[in-house]
PDBQT receptor file of N, H, CA, C and O in Angstrom, charges set to zero:
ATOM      1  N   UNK A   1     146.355 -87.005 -71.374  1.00  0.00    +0.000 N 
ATOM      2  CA  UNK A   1     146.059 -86.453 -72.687  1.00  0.00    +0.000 C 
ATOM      3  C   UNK A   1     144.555 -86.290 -72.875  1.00  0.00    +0.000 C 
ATOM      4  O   UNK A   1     143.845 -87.041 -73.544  1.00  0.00    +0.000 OA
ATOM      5  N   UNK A   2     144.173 -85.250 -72.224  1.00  0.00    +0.000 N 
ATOM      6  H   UNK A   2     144.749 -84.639 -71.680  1.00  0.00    +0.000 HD
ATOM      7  CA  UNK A   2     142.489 -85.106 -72.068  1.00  0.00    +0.000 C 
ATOM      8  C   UNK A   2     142.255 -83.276 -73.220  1.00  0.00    +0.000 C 
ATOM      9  O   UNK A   2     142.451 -82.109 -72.880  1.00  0.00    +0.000 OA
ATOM     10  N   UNK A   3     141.842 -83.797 -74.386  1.00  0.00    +0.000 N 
ATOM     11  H   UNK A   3     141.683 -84.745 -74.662  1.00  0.00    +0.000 HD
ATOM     12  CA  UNK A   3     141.915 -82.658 -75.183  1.00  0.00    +0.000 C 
ATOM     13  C   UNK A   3     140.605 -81.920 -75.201  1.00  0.00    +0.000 C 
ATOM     14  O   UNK A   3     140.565 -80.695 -75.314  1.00  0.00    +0.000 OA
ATOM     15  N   UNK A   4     139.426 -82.746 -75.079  1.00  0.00    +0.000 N 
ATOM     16  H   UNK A   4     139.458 -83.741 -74.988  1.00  0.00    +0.000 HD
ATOM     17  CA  UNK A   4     138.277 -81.920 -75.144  1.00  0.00    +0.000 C 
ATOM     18  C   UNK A   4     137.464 -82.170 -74.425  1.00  0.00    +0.000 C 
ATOM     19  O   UNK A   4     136.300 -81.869 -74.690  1.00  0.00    +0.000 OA
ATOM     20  N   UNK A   5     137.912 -83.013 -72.896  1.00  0.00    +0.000 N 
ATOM     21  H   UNK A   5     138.857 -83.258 -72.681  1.00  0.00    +0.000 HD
ATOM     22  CA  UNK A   5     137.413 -83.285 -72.059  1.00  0.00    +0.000 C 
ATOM     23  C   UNK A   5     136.108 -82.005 -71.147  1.00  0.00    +0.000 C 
ATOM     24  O   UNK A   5     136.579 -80.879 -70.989  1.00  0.00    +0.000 OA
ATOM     25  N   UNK A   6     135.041 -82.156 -70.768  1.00  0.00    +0.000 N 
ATOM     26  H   UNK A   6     134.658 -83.071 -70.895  1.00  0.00    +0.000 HD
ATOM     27  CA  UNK A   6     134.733 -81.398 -69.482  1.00  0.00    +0.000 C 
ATOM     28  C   UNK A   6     135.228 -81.665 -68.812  1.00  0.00    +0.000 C 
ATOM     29  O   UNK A   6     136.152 -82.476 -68.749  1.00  0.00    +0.000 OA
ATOM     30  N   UNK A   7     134.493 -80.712 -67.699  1.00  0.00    +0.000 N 
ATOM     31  H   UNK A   7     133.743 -80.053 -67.751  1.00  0.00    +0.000 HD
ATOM     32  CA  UNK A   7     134.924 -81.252 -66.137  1.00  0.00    +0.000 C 
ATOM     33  C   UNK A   7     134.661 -82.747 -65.752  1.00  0.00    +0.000 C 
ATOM     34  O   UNK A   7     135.325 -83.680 -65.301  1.00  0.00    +0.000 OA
ATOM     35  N   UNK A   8     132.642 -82.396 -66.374  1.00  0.00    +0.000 N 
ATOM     36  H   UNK A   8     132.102 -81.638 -66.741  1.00  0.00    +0.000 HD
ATOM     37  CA  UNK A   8     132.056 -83.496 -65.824  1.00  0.00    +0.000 C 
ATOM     38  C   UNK A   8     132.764 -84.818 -66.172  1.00  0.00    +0.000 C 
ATOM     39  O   UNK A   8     132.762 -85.745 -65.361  1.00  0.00    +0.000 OA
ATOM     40  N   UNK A   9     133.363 -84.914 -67.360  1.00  0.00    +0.000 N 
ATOM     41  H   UNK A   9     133.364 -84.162 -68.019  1.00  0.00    +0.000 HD
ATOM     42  CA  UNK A   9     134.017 -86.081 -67.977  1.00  0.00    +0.000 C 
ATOM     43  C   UNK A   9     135.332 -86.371 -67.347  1.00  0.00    +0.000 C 
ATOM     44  O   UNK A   9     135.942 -87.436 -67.250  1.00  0.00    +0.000 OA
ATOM     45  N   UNK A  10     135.612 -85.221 -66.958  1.00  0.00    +0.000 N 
ATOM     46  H   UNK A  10     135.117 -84.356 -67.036  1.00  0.00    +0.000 HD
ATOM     47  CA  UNK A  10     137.145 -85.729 -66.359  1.00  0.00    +0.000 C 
ATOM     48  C   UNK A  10     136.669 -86.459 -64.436  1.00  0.00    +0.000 C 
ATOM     49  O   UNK A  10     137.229 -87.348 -63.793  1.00  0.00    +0.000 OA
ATOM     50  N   UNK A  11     135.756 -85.804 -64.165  1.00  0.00    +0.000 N 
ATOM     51  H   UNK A  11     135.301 -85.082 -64.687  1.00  0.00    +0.000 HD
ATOM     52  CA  UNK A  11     135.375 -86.152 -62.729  1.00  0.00    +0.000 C 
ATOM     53  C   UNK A  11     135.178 -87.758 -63.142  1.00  0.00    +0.000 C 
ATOM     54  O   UNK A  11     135.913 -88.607 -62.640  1.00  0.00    +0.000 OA
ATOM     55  N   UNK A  12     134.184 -88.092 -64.046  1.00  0.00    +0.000 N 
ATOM     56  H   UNK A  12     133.586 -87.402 -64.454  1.00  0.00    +0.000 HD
ATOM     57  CA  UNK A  12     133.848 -89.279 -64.292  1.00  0.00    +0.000 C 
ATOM     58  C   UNK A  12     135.214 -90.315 -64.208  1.00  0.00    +0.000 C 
ATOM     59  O   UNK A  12     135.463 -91.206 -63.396  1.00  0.00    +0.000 OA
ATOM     60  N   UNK A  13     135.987 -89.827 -65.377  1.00  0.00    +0.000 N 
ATOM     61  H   UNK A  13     135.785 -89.103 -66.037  1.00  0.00    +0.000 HD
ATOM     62  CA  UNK A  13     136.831 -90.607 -65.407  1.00  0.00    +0.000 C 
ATOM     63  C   UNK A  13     137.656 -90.787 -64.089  1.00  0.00    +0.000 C 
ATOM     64  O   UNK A  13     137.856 -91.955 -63.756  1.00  0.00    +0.000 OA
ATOM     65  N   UNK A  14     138.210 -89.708 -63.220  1.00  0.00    +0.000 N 
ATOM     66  H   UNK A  14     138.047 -88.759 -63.491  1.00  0.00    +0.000 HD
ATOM     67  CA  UNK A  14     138.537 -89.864 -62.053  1.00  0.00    +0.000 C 
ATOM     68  C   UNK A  14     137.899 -90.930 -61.089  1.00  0.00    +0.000 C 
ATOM     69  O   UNK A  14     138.697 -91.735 -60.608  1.00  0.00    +0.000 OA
ATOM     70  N   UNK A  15     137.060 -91.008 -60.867  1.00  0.00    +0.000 N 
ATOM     71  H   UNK A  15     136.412 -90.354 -61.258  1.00  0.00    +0.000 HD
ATOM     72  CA  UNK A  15     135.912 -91.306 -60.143  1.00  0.00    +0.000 C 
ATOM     73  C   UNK A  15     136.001 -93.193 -60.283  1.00  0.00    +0.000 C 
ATOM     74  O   UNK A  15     136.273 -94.021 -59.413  1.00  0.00    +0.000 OA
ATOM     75  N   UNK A  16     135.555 -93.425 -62.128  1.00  0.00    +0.000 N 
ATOM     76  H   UNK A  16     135.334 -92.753 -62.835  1.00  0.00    +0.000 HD
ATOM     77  CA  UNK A  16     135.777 -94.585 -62.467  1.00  0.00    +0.000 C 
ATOM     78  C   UNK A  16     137.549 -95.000 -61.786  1.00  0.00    +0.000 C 
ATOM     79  O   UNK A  16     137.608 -95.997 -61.066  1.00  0.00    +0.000 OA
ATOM     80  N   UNK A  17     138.729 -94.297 -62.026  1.00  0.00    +0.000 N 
ATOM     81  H   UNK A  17     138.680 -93.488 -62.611  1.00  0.00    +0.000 HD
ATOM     82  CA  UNK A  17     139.828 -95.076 -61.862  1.00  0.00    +0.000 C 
ATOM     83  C   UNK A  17     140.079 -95.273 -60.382  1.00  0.00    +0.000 C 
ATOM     84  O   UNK A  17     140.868 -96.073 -59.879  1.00  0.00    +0.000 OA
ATOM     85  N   UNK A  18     139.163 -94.291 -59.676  1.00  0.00    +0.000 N 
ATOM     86  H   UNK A  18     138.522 -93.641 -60.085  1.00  0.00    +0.000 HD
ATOM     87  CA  UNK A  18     139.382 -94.679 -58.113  1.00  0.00    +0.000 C 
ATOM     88  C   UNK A  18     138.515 -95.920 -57.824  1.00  0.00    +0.000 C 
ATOM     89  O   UNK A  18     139.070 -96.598 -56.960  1.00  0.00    +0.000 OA
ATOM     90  N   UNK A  19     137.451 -96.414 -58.203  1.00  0.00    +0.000 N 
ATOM     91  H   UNK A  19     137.000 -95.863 -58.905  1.00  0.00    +0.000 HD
ATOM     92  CA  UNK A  19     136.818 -97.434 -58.351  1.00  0.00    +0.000 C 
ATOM     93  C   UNK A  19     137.310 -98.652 -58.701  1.00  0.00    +0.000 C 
ATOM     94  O   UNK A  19     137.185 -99.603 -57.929  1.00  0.00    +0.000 OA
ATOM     95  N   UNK A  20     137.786 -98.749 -59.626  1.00  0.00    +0.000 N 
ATOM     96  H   UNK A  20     137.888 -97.976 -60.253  1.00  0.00    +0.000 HD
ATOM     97  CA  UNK A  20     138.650 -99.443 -60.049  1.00  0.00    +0.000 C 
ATOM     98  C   UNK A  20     140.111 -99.883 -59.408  1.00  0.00    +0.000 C 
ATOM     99  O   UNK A  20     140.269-101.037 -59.010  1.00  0.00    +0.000 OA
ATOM    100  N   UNK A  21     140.988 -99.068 -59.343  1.00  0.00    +0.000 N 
ATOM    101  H   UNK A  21     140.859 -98.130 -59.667  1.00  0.00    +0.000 HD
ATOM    102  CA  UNK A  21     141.775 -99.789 -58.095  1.00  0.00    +0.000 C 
ATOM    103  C   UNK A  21     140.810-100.190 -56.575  1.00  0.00    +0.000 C 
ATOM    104  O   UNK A  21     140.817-101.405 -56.377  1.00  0.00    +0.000 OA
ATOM    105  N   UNK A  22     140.182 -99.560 -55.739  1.00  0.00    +0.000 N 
ATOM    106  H   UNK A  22     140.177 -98.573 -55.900  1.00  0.00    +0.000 HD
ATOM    107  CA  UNK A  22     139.439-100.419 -54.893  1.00  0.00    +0.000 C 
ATOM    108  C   UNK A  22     139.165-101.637 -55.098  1.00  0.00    +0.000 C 
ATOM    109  O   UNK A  22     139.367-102.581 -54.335  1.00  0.00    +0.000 OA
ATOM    110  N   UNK A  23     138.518-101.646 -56.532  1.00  0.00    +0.000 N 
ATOM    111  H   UNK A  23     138.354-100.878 -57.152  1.00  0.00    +0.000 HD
ATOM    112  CA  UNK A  23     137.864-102.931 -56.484  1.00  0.00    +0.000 C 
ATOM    113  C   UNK A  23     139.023-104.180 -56.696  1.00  0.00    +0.000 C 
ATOM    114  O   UNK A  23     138.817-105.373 -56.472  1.00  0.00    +0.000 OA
ATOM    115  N   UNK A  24     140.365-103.536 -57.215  1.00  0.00    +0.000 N 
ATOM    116  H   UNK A  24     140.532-102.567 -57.397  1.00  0.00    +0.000 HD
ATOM    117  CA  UNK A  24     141.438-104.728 -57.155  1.00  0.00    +0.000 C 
ATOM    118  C   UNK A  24     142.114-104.891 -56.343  1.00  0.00    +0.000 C 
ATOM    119  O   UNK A  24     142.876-105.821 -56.076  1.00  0.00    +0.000 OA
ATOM    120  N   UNK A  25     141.752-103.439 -55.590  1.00  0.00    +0.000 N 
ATOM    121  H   UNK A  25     141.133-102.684 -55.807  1.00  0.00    +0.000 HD
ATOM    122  CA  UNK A  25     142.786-103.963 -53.800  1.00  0.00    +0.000 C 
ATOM    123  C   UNK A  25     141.897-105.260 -53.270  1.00  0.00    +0.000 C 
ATOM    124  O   UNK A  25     142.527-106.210 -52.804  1.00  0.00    +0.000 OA
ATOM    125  N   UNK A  26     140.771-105.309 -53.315  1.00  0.00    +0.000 N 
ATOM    126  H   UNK A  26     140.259-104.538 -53.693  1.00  0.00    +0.000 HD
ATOM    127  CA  UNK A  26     139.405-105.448 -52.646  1.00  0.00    +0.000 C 
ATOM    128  C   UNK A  26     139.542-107.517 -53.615  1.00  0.00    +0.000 C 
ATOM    129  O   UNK A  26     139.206-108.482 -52.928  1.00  0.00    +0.000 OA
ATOM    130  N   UNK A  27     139.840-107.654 -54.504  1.00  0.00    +0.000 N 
ATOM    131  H   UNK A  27     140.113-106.870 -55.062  1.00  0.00    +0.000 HD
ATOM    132  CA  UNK A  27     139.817-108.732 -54.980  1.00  0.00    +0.000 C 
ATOM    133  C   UNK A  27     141.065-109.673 -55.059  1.00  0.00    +0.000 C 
ATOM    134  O   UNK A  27     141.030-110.853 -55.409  1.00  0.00    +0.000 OA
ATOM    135  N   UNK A  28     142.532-108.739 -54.555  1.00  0.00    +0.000 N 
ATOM    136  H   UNK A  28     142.560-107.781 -54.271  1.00  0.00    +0.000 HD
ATOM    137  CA  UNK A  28     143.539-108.855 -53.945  1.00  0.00    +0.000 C 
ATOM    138  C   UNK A  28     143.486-109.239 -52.777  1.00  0.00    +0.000 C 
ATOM    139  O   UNK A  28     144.271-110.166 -52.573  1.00  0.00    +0.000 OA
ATOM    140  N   UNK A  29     142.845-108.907 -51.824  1.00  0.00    +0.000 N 
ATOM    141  H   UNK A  29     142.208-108.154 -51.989  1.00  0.00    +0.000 HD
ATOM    142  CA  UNK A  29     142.347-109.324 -50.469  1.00  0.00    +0.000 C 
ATOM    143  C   UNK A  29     142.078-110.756 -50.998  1.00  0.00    +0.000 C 
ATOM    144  O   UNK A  29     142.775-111.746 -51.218  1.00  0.00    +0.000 OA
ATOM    145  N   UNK A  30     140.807-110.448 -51.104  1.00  0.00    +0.000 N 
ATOM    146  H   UNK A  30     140.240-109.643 -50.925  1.00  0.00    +0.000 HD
ATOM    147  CA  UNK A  30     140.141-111.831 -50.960  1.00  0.00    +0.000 C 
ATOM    148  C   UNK A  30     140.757-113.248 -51.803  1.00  0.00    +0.000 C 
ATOM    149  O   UNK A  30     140.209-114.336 -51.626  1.00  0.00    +0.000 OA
ATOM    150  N   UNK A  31     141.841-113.113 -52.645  1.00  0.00    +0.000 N 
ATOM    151  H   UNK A  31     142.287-112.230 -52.789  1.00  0.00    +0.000 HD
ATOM    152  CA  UNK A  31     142.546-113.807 -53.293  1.00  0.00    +0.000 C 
ATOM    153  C   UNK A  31     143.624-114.237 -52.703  1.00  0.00    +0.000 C 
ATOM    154  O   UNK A  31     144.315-115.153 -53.148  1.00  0.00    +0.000 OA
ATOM    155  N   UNK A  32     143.909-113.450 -51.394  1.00  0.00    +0.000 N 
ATOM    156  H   UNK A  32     143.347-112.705 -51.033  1.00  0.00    +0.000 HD
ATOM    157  CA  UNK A  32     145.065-113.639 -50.384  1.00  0.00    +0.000 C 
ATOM    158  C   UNK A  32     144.278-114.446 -49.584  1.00  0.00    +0.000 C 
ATOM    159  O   UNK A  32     144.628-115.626 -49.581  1.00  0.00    +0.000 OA
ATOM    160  N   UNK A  33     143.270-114.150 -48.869  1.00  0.00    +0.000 N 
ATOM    161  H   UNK A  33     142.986-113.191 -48.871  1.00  0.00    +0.000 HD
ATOM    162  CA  UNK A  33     142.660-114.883 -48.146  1.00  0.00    +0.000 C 
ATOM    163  C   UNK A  33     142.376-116.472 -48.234  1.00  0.00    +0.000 C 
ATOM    164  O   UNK A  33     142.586-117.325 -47.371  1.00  0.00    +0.000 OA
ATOM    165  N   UNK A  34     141.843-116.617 -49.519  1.00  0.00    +0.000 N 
ATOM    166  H   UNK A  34     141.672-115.925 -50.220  1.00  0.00    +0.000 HD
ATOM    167  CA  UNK A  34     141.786-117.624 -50.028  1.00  0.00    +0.000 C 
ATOM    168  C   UNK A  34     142.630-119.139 -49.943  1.00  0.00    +0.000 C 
ATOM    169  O   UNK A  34     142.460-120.344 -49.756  1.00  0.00    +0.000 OA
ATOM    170  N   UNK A  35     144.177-117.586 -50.372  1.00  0.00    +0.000 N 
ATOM    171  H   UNK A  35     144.315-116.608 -50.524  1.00  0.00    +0.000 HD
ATOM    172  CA  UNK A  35     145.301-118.868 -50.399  1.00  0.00    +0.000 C 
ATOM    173  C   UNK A  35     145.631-119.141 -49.062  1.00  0.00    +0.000 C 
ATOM    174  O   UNK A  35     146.059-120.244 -48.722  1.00  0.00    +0.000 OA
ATOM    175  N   UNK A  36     145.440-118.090 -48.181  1.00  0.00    +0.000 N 
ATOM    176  H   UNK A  36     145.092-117.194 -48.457  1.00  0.00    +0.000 HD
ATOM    177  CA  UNK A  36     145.743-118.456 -46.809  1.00  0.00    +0.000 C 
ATOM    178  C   UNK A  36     147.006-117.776 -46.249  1.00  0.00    +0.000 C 
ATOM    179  O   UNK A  36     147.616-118.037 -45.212  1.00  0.00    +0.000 OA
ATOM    180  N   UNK A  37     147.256-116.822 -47.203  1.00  0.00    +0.000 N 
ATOM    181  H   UNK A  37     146.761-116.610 -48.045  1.00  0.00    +0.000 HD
ATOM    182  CA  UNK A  37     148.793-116.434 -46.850  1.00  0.00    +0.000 C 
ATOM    183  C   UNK A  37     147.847-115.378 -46.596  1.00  0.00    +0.000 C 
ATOM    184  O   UNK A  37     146.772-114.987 -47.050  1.00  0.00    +0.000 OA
ATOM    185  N   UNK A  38     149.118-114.901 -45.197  1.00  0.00    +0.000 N 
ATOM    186  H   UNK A  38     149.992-115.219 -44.828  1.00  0.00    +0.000 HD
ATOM    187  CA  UNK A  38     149.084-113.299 -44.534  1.00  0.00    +0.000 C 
ATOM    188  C   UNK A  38     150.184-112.520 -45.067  1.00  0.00    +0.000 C 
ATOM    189  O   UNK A  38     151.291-112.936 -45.410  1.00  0.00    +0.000 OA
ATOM    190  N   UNK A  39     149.629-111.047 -45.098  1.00  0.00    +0.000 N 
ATOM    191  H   UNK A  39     148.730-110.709 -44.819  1.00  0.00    +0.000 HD
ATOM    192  CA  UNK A  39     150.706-110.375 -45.404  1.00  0.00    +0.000 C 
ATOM    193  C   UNK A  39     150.413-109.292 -44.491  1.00  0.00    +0.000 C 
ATOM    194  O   UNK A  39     151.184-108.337 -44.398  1.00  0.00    +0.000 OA
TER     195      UNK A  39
């Protein structure tokens, strides 16, 4: 629901949500690691 979005704003926002999952795959890792379990 992007009504008066630009581009530039929609890139942004893209941009931010790809960031954002990385960074929870990325803290998912290391939270696995931690516990010691492999997956």
């Amino acid at each position: 629901m992007d009504f008066s979005l630009t581009p530039e704003q929609k890139e942004l926002q893209s941009v931010a949500r790809e960031f954002r999952s990385k960074r929870d795959d990325f803290c998912c890792q290391r939270i696995r690691r931690e516990e010691g379990v492999s997956i």
